[in-house]
C-alpha positions in Angstrom: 22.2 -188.8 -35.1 21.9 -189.9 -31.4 18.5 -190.3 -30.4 19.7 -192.1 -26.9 23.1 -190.6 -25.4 25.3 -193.0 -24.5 26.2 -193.0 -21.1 29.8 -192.9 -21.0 32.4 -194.4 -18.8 36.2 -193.7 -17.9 38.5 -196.2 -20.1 41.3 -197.0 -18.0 44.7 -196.2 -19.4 46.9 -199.3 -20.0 50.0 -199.4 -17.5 53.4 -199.2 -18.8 54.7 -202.1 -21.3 54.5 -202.6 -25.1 52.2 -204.7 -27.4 48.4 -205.3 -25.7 49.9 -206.8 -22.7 48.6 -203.4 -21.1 45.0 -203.7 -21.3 43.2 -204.6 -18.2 40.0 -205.6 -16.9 38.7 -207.2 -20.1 36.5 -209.4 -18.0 34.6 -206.5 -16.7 34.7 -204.9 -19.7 33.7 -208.4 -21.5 31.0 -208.7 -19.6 29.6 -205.1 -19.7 29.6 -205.6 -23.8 27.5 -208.5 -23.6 25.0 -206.7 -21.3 25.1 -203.6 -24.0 25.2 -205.7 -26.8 22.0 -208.0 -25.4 19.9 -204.4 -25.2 21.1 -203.3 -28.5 19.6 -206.4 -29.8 16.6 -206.2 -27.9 15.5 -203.3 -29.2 15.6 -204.9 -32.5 13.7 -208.1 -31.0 11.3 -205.3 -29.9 10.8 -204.0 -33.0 10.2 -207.3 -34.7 7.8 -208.1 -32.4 5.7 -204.9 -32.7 6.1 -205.7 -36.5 4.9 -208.7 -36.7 1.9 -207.8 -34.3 1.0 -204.7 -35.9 1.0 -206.1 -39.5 -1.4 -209.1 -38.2 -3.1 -206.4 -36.6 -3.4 -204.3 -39.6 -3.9 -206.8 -42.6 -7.1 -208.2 -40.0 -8.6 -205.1 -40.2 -6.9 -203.2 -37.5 -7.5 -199.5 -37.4 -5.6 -196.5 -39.4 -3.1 -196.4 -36.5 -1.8 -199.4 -37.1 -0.6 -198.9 -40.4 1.8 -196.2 -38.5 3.3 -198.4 -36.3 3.6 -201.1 -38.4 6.3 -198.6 -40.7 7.8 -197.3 -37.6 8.7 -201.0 -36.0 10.2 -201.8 -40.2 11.7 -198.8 -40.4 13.5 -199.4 -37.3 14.4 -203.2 -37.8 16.0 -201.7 -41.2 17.8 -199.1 -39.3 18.8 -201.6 -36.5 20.0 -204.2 -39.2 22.2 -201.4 -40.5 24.0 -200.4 -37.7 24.4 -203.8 -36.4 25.9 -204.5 -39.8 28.0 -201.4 -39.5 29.5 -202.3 -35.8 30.4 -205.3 -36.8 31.7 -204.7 -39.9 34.5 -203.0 -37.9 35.9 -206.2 -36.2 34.6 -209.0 -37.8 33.0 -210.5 -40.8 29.4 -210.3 -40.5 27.7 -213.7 -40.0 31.2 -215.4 -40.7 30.4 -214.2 -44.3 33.7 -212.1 -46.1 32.1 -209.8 -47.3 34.2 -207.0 -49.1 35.0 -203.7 -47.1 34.3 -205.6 -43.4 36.6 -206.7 -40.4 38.3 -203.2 -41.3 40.4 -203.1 -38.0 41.6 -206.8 -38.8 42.4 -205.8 -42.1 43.4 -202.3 -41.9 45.1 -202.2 -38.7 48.6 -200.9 -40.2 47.2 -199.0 -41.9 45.3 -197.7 -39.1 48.6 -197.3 -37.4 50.4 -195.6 -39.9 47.6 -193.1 -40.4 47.6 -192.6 -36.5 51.2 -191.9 -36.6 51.1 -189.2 -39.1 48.1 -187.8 -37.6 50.0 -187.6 -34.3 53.0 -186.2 -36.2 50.8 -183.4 -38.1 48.9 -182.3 -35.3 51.0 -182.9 -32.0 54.6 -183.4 -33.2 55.1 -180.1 -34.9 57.2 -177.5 -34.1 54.3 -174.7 -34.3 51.9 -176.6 -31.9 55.1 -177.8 -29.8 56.7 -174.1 -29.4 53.1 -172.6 -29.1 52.4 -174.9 -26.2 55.6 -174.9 -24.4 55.5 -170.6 -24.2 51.8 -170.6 -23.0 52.7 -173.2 -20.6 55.4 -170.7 -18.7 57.8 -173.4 -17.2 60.2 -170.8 -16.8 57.7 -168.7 -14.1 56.5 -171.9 -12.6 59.7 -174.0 -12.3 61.6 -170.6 -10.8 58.5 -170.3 -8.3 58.5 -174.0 -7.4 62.3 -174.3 -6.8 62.6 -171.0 -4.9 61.3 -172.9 -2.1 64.1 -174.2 0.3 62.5 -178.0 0.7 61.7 -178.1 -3.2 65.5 -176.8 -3.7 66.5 -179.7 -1.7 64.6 -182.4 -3.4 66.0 -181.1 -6.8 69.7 -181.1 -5.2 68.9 -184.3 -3.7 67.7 -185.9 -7.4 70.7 -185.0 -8.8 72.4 -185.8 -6.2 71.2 -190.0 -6.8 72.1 -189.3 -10.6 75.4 -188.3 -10.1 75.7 -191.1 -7.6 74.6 -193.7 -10.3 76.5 -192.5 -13.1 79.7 -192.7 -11.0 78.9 -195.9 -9.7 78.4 -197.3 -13.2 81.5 -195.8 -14.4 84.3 -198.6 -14.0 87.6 -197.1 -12.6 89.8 -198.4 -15.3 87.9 -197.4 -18.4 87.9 -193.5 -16.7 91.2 -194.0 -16.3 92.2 -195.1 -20.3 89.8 -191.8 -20.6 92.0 -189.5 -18.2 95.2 -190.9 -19.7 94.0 -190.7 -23.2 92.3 -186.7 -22.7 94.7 -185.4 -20.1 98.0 -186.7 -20.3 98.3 -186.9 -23.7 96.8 -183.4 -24.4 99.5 -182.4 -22.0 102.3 -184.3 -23.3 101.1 -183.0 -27.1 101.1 -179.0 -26.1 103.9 -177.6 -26.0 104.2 -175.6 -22.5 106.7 -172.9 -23.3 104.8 -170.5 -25.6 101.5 -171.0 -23.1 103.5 -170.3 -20.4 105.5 -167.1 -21.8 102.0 -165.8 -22.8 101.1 -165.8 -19.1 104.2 -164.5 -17.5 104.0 -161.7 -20.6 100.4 -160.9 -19.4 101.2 -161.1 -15.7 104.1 -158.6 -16.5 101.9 -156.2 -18.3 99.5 -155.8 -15.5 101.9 -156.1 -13.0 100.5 -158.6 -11.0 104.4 -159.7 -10.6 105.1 -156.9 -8.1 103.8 -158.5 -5.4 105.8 -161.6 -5.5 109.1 -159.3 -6.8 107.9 -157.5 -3.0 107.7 -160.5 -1.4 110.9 -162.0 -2.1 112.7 -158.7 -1.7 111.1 -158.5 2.1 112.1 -161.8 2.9 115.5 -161.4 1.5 116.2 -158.2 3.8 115.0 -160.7 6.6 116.9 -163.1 6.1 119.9 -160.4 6.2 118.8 -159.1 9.2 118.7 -162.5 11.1 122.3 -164.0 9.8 124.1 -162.0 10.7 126.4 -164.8 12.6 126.1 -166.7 9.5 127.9 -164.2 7.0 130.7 -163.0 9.5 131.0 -167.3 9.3 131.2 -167.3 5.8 134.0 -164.6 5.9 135.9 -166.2 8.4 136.1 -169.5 6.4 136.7 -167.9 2.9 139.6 -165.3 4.5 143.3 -166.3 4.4 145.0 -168.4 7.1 147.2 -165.9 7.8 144.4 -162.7 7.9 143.9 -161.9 11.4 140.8 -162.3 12.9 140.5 -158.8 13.8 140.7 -158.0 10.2 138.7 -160.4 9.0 135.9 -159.0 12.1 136.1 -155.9 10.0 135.8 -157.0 7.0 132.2 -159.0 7.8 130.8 -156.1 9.7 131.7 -154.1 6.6 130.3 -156.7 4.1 127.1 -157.3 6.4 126.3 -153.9 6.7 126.4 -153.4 2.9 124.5 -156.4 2.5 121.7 -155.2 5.1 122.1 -152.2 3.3 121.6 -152.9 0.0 118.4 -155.5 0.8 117.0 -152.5 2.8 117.3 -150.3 -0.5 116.1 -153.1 -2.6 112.9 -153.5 0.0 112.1 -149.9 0.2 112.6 -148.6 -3.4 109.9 -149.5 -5.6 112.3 -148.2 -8.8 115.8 -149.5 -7.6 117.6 -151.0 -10.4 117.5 -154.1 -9.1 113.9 -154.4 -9.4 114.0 -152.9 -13.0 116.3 -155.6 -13.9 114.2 -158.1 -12.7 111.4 -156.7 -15.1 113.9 -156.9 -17.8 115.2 -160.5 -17.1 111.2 -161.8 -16.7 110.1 -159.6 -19.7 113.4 -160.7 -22.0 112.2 -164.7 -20.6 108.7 -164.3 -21.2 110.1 -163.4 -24.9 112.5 -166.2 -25.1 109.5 -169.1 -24.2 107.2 -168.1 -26.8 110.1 -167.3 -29.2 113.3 -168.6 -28.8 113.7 -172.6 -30.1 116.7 -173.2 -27.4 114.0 -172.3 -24.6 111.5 -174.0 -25.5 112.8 -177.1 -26.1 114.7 -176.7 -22.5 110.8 -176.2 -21.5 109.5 -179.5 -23.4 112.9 -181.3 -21.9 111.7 -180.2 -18.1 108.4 -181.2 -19.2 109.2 -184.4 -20.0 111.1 -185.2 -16.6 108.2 -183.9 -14.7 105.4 -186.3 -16.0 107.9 -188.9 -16.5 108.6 -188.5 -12.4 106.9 -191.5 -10.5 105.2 -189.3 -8.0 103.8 -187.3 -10.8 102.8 -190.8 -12.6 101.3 -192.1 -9.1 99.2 -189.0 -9.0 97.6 -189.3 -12.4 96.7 -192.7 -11.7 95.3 -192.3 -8.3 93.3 -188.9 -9.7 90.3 -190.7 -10.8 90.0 -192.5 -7.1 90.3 -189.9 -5.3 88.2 -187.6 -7.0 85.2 -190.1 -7.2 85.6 -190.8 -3.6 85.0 -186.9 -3.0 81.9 -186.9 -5.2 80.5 -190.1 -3.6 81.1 -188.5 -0.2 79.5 -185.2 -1.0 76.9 -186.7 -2.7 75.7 -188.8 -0.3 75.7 -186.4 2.7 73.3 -183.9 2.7 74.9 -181.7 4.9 78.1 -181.9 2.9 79.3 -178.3 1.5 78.5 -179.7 -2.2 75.1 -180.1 -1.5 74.1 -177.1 0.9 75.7 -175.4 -1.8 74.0 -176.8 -4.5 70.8 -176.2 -3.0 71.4 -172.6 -2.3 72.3 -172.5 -6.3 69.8 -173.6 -6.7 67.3 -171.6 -4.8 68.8 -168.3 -6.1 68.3 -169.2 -9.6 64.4 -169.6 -8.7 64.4 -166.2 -7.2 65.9 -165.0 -10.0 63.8 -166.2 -12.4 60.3 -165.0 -10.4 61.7 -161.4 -10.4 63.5 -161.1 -13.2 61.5 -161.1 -16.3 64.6 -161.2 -19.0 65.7 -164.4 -17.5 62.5 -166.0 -17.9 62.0 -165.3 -21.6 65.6 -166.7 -21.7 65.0 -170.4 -20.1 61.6 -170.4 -21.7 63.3 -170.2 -25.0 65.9 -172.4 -24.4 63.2 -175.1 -23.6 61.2 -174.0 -26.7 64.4 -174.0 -29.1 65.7 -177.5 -27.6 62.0 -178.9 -28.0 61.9 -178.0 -31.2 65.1 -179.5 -32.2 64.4 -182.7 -31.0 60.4 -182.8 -32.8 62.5 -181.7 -35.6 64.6 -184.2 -36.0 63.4 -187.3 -34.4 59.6 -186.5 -35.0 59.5 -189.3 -38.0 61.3 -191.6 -35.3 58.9 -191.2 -32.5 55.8 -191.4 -33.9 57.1 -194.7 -36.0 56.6 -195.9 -32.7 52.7 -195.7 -33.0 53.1 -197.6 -36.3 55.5 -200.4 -35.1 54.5 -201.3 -31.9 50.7 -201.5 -34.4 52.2 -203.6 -36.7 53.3 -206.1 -33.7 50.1 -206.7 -32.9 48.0 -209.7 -33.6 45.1 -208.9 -35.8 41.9 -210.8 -34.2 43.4 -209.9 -30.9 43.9 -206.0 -31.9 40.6 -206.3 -32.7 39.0 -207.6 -30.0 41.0 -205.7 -27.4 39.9 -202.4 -29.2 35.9 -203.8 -29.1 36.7 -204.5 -25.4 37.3 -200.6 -25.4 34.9 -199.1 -27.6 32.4 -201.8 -28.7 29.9 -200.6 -25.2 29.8 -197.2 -26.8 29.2 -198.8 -29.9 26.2 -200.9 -29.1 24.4 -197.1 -28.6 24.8 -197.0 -32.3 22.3 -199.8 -32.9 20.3 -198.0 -30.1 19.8 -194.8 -31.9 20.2 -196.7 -35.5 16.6 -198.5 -34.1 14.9 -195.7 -32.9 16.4 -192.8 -35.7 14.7 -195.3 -37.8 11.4 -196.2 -36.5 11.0 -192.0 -36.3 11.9 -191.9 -39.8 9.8 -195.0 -41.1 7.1 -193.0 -38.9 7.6 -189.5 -41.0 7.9 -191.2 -44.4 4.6 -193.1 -44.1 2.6 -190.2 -42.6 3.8 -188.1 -45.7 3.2 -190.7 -48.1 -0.6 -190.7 -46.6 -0.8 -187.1 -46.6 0.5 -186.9 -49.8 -1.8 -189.9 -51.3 -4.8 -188.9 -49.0 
């Protein structure tokens, strides 16, 4: 029933903090209330008045007329009383008196705040509404189409490129450190290397990715031949009797070096010289021997142990942590820095991507709805207990009259239209009561 609109006004939105503290204005807003309230109240002054004139008027003889305005101006001092009773009711007791069932938001205000809280829980919180929402909203299509632009890619890169930042900054060195210790060298000390290790050489073997190397040695080794050739006729010279002559033992190099070049040459050239398939046999038979044989692996885990026992080694997992937060730091913070221009452009394809391709939309969309869902899901209760503690912290008489500071303008309309509804209806009842009486 709202014979006289109200006339409505933005409510500001408190700024950020907890409690009432984020209410402002109230001194406009206090002093637009008491304007409000002053014209609620004179209508029913008004009413009054053309009561009390009316039924002068009418018990002196007035004419039929008055009789109808008389009932109109009652009816609408009844209706005003109402309403007024019924505004207040909500923040105070009426007339100081405590009469049951009034100063409800005083009273009730926990109550108000735990049936807020579900409300927002039943209505907003739940996975339904929540999933609904978040696959009509299409973040996937807008967020690929906003961060397909270079200078949008760059802010993003550029974001995360100041959280990065921060969360290395906050790490302290020694505590990554104990982590890197603790993660690494342990894990590390704790797996046993030879069986790993024998898987990978058994793999490499299979595919026979360990040609290459098997070629690479045999080339150099038929170089090196090729180039010593002062060196091995030395070598024979020293190792030949005192009493060989040196023609003889002139022979005797040229011979050996020319079987030597010979045989690296044959080595080089023939892919199935029996060199080379006894080199598969020794790495396939050692590949064997570190996943199965005890005597290997524990020369393995003996090697191991000398390794990350070595000081350089030690020095080097100790300085790790420095070092590699000193690259981030310096990528980080230069945005021409081969990090970031290629973070950016990572990031730009992946927008492309997902405005053209459609599978990859429904994807991240449904990765955002599933991870939404998980999180109202399980910590729906705990968020909206928010609404009901942060309530339950507040001071009663202050809730109250913060929340008529927001509302009670509004309100005062109620005793507006409560005044005139019920002069119109006064009005109708006594013209049907004539009618009806004649």
């Amino acid at each position: 029933m709202s014979a006289v609109a109200p006339e409505t006004e933005p409510i500001p939105q408190p700024p950020g903090g907890s409690g009432l503290a984020g209410f402002s204005d109230d001194e406009g807003k206090q002093a637009r209330l008491r304007r409000m309230k002053l014209v609620a109240t004179g209508f029913l002054v008004g009413a009054a008045i053309v009561w009390i004139v009316f039924l002068y008027w009418e018990h002196h003889g007035g004419p039929a007329f008055t009789g109808y305005v008389r009932s109109a101006a009652e009816a609408g001092m009844v209706g005003a009383f109402a309403d007024w009773f019924a505004v207040t009711a909500l923040f105070r007791h009426p007339l100081g008196l405590k009469i049951p069932h009034t100063a409800i938001i005083p009273r009730k205000k926990d109550q108000l705040g735990e049936s807020l809280s579900d409300f927002v829980g039943e209505n907003f919180l739940s996975v339904p509404v929540v999933s609904e929402k978040l696959r009509s909203a299409r973040i996937a299509s807008r967020a690929g189409a906003w961060i397909s632009r270079r200078e949008n890619a760059e802010r993003v890169t550029a974001e995360a490129a100041t959280v990065v930042r921060g969360a290395v900054a906050v790490l302290r060195d020694d505590e990554v450190q104990a982590v890197i210790e603790q993660t690494v060298t342990r894990r590390l000390v704790a797996q046993e290397w030879g069986p790993p290790m024998g898987k990978l050489l058994e793999g490499i073997l299979d595919d026979g990715s360990h040609r290459r190397v098997v070629d690479l040695i045999c080339d150099r080794a038929y170089d090196w031949v090729r180039l010593n050739y002062d060196t091995v006729m030395s070598l024979v010279s020293k190792q030949a009797p005192s009493w060989s002559p040196r023609f003889v033992d002139g022979l005797i190099g040229d011979r050996l070096y020319a079987e030597a070049l010979s045989f690296a040459w044959a080595v080089k050239s023939d892919q199935d010289h029996p060199l080379r398939k006894a080199i598969d046999r020794f790495l396939t038979s050692f590949a064997g021997d570190l996943q199965h044989e005890p005597d290997t692996i524990a020369r393995v885990e003996a090697i191991k142990a000398q390794l990350l026992a070595h000081p350089d080694v030690q020095d080097l997992i100790s300085r790790a942590w420095a070092t590699g937060k000193a690259m981030i730091l310096d990528a980080a913070e230069d945005p021409s820095s081969e990090l970031r221009r290629r973070a950016t452009d990572g990031v730009t394809r992946f927008g492309e991507r997902m405005v053209v391709d459609e599978a990859l939309r429904e994807k991240v969309d449904s990765w955002i709805v599933d991870a939404a869902s998980y999180v109202v899901s399980r910590y729906a209760p705990e968020i909206t207990a928010l609404i009901s503690d942060t309530v339950k912290r507040w001071d009663g008489p202050e809730t109250s009259r913060k929340i008529e500071l927001q509302v009670g303008r509004d309100l005062q309309f109620i005793r507006i239209n409560g005044t005139v509804v019920g002069a119109l209806a006064g009005l109708i009842i006594y013209t049907i009561g004539v009618l009806v009486v004649g």
